[in-house]
C-alpha positions in Angstrom: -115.0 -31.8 -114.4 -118.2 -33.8 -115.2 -120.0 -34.2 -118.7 -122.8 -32.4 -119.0 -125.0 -35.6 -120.2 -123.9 -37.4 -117.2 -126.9 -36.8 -115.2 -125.8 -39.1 -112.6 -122.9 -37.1 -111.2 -124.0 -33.6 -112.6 -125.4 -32.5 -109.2 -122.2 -33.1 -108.2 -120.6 -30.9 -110.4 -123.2 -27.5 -110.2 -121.2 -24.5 -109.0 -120.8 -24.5 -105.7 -121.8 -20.6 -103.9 -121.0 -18.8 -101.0 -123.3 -15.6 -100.3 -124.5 -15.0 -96.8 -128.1 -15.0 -96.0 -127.8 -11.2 -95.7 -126.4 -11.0 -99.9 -128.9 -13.2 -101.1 -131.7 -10.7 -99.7 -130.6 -8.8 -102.5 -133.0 -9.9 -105.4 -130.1 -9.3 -108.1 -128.5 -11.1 -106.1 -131.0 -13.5 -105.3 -131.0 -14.5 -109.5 -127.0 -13.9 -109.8 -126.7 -16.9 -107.1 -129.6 -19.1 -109.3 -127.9 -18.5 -112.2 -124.4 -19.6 -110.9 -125.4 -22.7 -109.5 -126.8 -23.7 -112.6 -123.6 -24.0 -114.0 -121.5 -26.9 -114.6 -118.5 -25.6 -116.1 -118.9 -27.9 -119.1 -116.8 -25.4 -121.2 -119.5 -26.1 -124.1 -120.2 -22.1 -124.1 -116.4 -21.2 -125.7 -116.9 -22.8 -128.8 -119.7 -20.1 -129.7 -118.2 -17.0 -127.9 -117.2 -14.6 -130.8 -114.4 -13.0 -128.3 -113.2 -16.2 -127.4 -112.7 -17.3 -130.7 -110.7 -13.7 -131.6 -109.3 -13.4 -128.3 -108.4 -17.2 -127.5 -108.4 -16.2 -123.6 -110.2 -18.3 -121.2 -111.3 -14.8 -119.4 -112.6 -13.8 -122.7 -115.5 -16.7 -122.5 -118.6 -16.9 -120.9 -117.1 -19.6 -118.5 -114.1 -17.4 -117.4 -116.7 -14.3 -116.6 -118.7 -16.2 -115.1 -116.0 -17.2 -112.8 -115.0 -13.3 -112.4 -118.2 -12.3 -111.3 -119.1 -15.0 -109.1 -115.6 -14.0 -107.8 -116.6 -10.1 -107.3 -120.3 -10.0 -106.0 -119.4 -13.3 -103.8 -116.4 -11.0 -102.1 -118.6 -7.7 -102.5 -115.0 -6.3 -103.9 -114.7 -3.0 -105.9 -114.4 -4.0 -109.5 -110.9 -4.2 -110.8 -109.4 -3.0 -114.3 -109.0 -6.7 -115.5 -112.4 -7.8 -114.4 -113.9 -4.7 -116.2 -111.7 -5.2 -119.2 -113.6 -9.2 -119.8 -116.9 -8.0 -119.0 -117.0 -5.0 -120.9 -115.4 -6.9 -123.8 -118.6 -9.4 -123.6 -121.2 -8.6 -126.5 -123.8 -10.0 -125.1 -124.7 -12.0 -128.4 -126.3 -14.8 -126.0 -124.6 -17.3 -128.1 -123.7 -19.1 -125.1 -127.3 -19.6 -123.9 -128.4 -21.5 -127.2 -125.4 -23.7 -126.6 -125.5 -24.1 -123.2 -127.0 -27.8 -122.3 -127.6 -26.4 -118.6 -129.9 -23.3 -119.2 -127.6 -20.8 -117.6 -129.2 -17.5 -117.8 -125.9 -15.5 -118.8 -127.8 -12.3 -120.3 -129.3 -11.6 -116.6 -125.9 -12.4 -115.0 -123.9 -10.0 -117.3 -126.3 -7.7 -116.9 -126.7 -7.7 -113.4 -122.6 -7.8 -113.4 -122.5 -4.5 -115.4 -125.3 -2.4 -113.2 -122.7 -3.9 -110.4 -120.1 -2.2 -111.9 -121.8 0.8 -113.1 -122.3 1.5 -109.6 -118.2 0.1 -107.7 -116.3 1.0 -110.4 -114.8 4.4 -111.4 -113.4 4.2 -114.7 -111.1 6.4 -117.2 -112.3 9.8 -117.7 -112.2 8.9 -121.4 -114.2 6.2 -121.2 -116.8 7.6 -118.7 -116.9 10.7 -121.5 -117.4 8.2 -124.1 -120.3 6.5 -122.4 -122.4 9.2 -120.6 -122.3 10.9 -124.6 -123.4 7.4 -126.1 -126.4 7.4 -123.4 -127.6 10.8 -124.1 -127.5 10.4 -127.5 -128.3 7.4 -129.5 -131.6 7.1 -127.7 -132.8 10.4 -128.4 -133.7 10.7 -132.4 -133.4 14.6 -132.7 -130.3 14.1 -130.8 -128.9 11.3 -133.0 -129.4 13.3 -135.8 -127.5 16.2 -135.1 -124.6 13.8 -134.2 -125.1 12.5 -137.2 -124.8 15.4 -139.0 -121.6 16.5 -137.1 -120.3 12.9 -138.1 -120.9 13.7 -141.5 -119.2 17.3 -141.3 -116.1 15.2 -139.5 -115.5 12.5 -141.5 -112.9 14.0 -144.2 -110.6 15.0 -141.3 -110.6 11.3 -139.8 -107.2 11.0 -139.7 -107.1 14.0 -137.5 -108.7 12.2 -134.6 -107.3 10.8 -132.3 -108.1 6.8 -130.5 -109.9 4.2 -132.6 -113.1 5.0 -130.8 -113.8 8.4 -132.4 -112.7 7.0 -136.0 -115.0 4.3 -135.2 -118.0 6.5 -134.6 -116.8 8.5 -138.0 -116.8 5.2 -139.9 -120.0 4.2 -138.7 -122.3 7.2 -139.5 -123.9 6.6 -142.7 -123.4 8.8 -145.7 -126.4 10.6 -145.9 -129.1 11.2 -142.7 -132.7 9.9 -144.2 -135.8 12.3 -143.9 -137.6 12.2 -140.7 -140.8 9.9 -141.6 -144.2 11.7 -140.1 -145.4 7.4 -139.6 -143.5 7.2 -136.5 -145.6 9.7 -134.8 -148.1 8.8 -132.6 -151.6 8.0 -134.8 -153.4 5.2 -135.9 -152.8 3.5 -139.1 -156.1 1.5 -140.7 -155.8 -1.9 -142.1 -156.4 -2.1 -146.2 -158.7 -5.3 -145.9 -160.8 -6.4 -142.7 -159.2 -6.1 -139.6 -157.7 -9.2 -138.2 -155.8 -7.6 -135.5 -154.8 -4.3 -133.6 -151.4 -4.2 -132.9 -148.7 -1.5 -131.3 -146.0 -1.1 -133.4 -142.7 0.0 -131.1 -141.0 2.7 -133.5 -137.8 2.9 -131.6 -135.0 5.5 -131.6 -131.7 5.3 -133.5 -133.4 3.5 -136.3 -135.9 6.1 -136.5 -132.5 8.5 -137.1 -130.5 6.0 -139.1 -133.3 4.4 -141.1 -137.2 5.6 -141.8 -137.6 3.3 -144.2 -138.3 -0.1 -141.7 -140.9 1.6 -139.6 -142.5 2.7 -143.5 -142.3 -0.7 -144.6 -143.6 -2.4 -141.9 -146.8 -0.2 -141.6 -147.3 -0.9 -145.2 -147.3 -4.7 -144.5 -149.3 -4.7 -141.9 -152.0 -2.9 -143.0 -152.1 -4.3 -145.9 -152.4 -8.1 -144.6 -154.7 -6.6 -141.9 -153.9 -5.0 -139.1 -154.8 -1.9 -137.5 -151.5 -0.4 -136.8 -151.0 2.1 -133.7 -147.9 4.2 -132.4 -148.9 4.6 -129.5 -148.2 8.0 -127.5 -145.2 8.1 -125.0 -143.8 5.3 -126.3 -139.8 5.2 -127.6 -136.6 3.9 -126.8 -136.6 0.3 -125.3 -133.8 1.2 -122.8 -131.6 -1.1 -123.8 -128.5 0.9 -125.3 -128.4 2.3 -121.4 -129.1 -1.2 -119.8 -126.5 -2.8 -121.0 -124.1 0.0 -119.9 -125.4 -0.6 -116.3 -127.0 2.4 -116.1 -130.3 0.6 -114.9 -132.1 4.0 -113.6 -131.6 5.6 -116.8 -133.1 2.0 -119.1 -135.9 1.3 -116.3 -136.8 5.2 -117.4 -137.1 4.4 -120.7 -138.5 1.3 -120.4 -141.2 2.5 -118.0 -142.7 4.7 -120.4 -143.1 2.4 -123.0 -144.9 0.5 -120.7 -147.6 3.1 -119.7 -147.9 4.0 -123.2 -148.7 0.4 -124.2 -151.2 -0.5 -121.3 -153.0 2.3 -121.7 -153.7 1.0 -125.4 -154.2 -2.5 -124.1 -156.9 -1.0 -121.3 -158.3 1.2 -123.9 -159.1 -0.6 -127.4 -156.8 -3.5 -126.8 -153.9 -4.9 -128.8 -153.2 -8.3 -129.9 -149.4 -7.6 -130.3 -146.4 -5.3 -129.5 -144.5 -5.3 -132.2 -141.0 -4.7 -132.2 -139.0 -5.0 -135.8 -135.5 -4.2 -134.3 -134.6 -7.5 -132.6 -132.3 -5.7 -130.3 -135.2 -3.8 -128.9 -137.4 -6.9 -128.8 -135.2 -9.2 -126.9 -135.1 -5.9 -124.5 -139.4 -5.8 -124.2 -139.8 -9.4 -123.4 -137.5 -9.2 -120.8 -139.5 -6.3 -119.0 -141.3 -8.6 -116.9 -138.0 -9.7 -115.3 -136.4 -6.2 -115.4 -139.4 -4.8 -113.2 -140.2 -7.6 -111.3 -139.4 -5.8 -108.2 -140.7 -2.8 -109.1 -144.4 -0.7 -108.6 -145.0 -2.0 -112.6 -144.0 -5.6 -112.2 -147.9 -6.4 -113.7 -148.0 -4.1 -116.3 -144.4 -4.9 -117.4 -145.3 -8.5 -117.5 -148.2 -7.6 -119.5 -146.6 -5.7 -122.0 -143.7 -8.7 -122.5 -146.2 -11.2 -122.9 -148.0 -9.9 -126.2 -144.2 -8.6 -127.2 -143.2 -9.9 -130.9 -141.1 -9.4 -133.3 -142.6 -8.0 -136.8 -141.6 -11.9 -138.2 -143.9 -13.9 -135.4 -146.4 -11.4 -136.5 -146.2 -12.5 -140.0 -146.3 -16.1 -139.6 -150.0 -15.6 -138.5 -151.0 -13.1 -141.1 -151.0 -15.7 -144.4 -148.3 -14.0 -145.9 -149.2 -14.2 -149.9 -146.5 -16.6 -151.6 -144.7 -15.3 -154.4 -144.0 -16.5 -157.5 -140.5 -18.4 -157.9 -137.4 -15.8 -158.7 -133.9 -15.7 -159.0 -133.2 -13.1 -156.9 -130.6 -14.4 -153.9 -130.8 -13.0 -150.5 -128.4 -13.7 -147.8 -129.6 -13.9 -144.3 -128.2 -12.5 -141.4 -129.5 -14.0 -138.0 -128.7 -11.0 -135.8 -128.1 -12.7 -132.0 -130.9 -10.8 -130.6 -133.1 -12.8 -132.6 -131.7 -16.1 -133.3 -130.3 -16.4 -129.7 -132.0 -13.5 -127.6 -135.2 -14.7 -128.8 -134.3 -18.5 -129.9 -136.5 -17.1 -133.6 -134.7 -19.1 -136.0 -136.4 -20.0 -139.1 -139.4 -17.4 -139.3 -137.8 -14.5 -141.5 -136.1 -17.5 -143.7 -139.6 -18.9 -144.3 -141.3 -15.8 -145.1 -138.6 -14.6 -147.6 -138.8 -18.0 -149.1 -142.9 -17.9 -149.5 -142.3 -14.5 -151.0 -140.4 -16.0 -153.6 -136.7 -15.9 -152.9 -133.9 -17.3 -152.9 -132.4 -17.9 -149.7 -129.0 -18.5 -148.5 -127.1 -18.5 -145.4 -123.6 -17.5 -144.7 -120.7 -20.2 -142.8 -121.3 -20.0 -138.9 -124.1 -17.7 -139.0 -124.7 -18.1 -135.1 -121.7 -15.8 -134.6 -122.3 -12.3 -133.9 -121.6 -9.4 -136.6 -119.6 -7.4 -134.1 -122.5 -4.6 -133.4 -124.0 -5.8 -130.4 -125.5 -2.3 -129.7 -122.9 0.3 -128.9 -119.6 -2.6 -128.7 -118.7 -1.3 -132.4 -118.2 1.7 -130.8 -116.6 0.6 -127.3 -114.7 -2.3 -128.5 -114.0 -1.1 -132.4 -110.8 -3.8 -132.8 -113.0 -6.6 -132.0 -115.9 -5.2 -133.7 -114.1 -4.6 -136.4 -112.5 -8.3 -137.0 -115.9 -9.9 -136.8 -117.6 -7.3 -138.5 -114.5 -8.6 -141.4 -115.5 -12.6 -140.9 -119.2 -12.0 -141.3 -119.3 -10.1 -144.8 -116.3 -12.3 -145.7 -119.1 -15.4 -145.3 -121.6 -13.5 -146.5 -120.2 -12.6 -149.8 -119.3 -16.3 -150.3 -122.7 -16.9 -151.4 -122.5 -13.8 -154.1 -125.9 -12.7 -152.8 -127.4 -9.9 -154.7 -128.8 -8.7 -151.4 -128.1 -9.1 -147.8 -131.4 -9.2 -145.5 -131.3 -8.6 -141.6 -134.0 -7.8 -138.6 -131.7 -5.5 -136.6 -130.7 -1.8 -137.7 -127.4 -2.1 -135.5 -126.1 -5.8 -137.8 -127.9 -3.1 -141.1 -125.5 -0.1 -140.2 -122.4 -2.6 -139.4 -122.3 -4.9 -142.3 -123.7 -2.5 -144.8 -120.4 -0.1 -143.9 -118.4 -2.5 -145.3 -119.7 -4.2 -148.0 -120.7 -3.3 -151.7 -124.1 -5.8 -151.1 -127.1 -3.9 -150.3 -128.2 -4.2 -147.1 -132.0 -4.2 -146.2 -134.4 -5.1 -143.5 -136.4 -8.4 -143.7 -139.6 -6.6 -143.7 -138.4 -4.1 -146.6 -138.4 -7.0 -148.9 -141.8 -8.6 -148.2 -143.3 -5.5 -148.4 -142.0 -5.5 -151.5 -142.6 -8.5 -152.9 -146.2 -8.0 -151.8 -147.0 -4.9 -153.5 -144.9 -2.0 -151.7 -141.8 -0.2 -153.2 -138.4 -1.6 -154.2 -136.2 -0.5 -151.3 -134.5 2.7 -151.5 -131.2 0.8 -150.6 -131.3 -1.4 -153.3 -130.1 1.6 -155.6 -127.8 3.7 -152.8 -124.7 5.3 -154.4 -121.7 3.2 -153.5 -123.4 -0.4 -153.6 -123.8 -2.9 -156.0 -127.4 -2.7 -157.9 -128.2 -5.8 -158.4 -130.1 -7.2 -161.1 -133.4 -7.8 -160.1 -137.2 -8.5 -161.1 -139.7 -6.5 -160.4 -141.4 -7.9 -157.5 -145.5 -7.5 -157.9 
């Protein structure tokens, strides 16, 4: 095994593959092979995997699935159970790519690894159950809520359930279902002071069950700093709960319509931005250009991923109004999607900062939370251990409140911790004008003892 710095023998050492001219015809394929061979099995990618570092298995790294998919599409072999078992126990954090010193591509590998097995593989009855219920559910709002509801109506007989999985889903339901916000449907919001841009603001699904407030707060912000403000009509889910199941017909769906909906803005009036302020969702949109590339909407898909941000790019071009200094300390939480699916490290820190707080970050805040979409639910032993280490580091600081971009690290932390838990954008809209966040006075948590922002 070579070092990775040793650029003299590092050729030497790239993966070596083995598909036939006939496989590589195969454009997932075609990028699985790219990807491979980029790899120099350096090893540098375990010492940032969350599920090798609770696991302490080789398989359980992004080096030893790399090696067991390499191993399966090579041999075009019918996924086994132990195969399955590492893949599906990945969370797809992307922790590996910001360490990797090679530039392997792991998200489109795993990805490609899981529509692979999506499609070979029959598994459990239970778990196929489990995950065609997760798929017409969560991305459907209406939907979501009734299961919500149900949750709600379950919870007291918990112990009555049988498997962690269905406890899981209990625990994770929040204790009350939020109002269904008339901002998220489609219209045209007008900015409060000139306009300095028009952008599309991507509403989403579960958040707009689990949470109304983001999608409020943003549209406050925005409008207020400038910004014409449109949801734009067909547009929803990002596809990304169902694409990192495998089930690519059912994202590419999804996806497709958001697509439409957003170039016919951009052909009509124009936008200067997508905005996305669920990093999960966003990491999802600027990968559309890759996800369709093949496909009848490869230009429009690349379109739509190029003007893609999330809500805290946005910001940083606004002149977000700086705060006066207060004592009030926030914790940050770099959810992957952003800090490794979209390598957007310091933006929220810097706005919170210039809005006049306090800012501090947990030990290891690269690792993952343990959401990582639906794997709280899937994987709820894993979930739950890291979900345990990150509000242990977290509380460390004795934050008075926690601050995230991604509903999914929001509903995950904020289940098991006394903090308040709130959006990024929740807290600069109200530090510039806009209401405290309902959250910061939610039975159950710990009020803290604030100024009034103004």
């Amino acid at each position: 095994m070579c070092a990775p710095a040793d650029t003299r023998r590092k050729r030497l050492c790239l993966m070596q593959t083995t598909f036939t001219e006939k496989q590589l015809e195969d454009p997932g394929i075609q990028r699985a092979n790219e990807i491979l061979r980029a790899c120099v099995h350096c090893g540098f990618c375990t010492a940032t995997c969350p599920t090798y570092q609770v696991l302490g298995d080789e398989l359980d790294s992004p080096r030893g699935r790399i090696y067991q998919i390499k191993d399966m599409l090579e041999n075009e072999r019918v996924p086994d159970e132990k195969t399955v078992l590492h893949v599906d126990r990945c969370l797809s954090c992307l922790a590996c790519m910001t360490t990797c010193p090679s530039g392997v591509h792991y998200m489109h590998l795993v990805d490609h690894a899981r529509e692979y097995i999506e499609e070979n593989y029959t598994r459990p009855l239970s778990d196929r159950v489990l995950r065609w219920m997760l798929a017409q559910i969560l991305p459907y709002p209406t939907r979501f809520r009734l299961a919500l509801l149900g949750a709600k109506i379950g919870r007291p007989f918990k112990f009555l359930m049988p498997g962690a999985r269905l406890k899981a889903m209990l625990d994770m339901a929040p204790k009350s279902i939020p109002p269904v916000s008339r901002n998220d449907d489609p219209q045209s919001f007008a900015p409060k002071v000139p306009r300095r841009k028009r952008v599309a603001l991507m509403t989403g699904c579960a958040q707009k069950a689990l949470n109304t407030d983001i999608n409020d707060a943003t549209i406050r912000l925005l409008t207020r700093l400038g910004c014409e403000v449109v949801v734009a009509e067909g547009a929803g889910c990002c596809g990304a709960l169902t694409h990192h199941m495998g089930k690519t017909s059912e994202s590419h769906a999804t996806a497709a319509k958001n697509i439409r909906a957003w170039c016919a803005e951009m052909d009509g009036d124009g936008l200067d931005a997508i905005v996305v302020n669920t990093s999960g969702c966003g990491t999802t949109v600027k990968d559309y250009g890759h996800m369709f590339r093949n496909e009848a909407l490869a230009d429009d898909a690349a379109r739509v991923s190029a003007i893609a941000m999330d809500v805290s790019e946005v910001l940083m071009t606004l002149d977000m109004p700086e705060g006066a200094d207060k004592e009030t300390v926030v914790a940050y939480h770099a959810a992957c999607s952003l800090q490794h699916g979209q390598q957007i490290k310091t933006f929220p820190k810097d706005l919170l900062r210039r809005a006049g707080f306090t800012v501090v970050e947990p030990a290891d805040s690269h690792l993952c939370c343990g959401s990582a979409g639906t794997y709280n639910l899937m994987q709820p032993e894993i979930s739950g251990k890291l979900k345990e280490r990150k509000i242990r580091t977290l509380e460390a600081k004795n934050p008075d409140i926690i601050a995230a971009g991604n509903i999914g690290c929001m509903m995950q932390i904020g289940s098991g911790t006394e903090v308040p838990i709130v959006h990024t954008v929740e807290l600069l809209d109200w530090a510039t004008g806009g209401p405290q966040p309902p959250a910061l006075t939610e039975p159950g948590k710990r009020v803290p003892e604030v100024p009034i922002l103004r």
